[in-house]
DRENVEX-770875 format. One line per field, with one value per residue (C-alpha): residue number from 0; residue in three letters; x, y, z. Coordinates in pm, whole numbers, plus 50000, padded with zeros to 5 digits. Example, Ala and Ser with C-alpha at 12.3 -4.5 7.8 and 13.67 -1.06 7.14 Angstrom:
! residues 2
tikol <- (0 | 1)
marvex <- (ala | ser)
px <- (51230 | 51367)
py <- (49550 | 49894)
pz <- (50780 | 50714)
END
This chain:
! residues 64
tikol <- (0 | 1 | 2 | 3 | 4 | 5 | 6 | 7 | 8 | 9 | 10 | 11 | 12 | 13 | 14 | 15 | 16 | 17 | 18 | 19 | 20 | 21 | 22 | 23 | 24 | 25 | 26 | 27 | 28 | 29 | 30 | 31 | 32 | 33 | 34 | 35 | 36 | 37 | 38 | 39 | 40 | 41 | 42 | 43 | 44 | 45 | 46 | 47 | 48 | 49 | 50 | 51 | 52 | 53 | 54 | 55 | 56 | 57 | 58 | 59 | 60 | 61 | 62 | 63)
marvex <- (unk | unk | unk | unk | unk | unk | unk | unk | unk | unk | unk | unk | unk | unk | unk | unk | unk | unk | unk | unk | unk | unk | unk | unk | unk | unk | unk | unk | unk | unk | unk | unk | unk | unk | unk | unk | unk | unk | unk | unk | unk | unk | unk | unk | unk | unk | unk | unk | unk | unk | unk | unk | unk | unk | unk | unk | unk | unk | unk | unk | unk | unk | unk | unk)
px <- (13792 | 14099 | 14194 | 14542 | 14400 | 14205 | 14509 | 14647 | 14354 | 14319 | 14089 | 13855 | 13804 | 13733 | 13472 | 13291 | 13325 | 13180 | 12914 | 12872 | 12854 | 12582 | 12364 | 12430 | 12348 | 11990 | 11899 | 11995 | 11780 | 11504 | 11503 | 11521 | 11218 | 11075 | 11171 | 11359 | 11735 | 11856 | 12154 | 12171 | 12540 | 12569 | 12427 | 12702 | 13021 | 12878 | 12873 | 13211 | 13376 | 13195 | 13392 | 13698 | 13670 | 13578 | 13894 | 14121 | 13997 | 14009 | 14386 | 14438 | 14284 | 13939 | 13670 | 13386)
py <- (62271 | 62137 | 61792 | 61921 | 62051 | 61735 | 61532 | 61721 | 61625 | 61294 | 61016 | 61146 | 61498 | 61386 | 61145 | 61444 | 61630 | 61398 | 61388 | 61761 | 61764 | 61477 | 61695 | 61983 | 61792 | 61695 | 62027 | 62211 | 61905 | 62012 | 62309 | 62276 | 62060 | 62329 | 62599 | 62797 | 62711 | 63051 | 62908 | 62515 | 62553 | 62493 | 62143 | 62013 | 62182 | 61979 | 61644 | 61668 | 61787 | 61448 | 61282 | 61443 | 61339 | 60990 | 60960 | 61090 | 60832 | 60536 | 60691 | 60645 | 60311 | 60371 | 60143 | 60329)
pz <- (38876 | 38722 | 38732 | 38857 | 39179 | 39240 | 39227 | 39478 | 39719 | 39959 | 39844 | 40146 | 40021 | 39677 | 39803 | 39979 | 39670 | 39455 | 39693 | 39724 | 39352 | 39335 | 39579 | 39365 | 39009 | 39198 | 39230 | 38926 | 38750 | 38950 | 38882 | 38529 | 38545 | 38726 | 38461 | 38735 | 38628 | 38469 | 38291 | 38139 | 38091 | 38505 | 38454 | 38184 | 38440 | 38745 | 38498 | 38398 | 38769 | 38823 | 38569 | 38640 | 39016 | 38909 | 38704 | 38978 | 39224 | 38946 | 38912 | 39239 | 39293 | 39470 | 39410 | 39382)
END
């Protein structure tokens, strides 16, 4: 995801998003506590789309 497309988005689709994304960041660390996540690299994208949506609200103004 680049950060070009998120700016593009309204404050209440990259709320949802950064929700979306904190569902999906609780389940790829459960599965790597339950030895079932295939590839670690997944973990480290979904942490910094989480940063980059962060920054795009704080751009915008969006208390968090």
């Amino acid at each position: 995801m680049k950060s070009s497309e998120l700016k593009n988005k309204s404050v209440e689709e990259l709320q949802q998003e950064l929700l979306s994304l904190g569902k999906a960041q609780f389940s790829l660390r459960m599965q790597l506590a339950t030895q079932q996540l295939a590839n670690n690299s997944q973990i480290g994208k979904v942490r910094r789309d989480i940063a980059r949506i962060k920054t795009v609200l704080t751009e915008k103004g969006v208390q968090q």
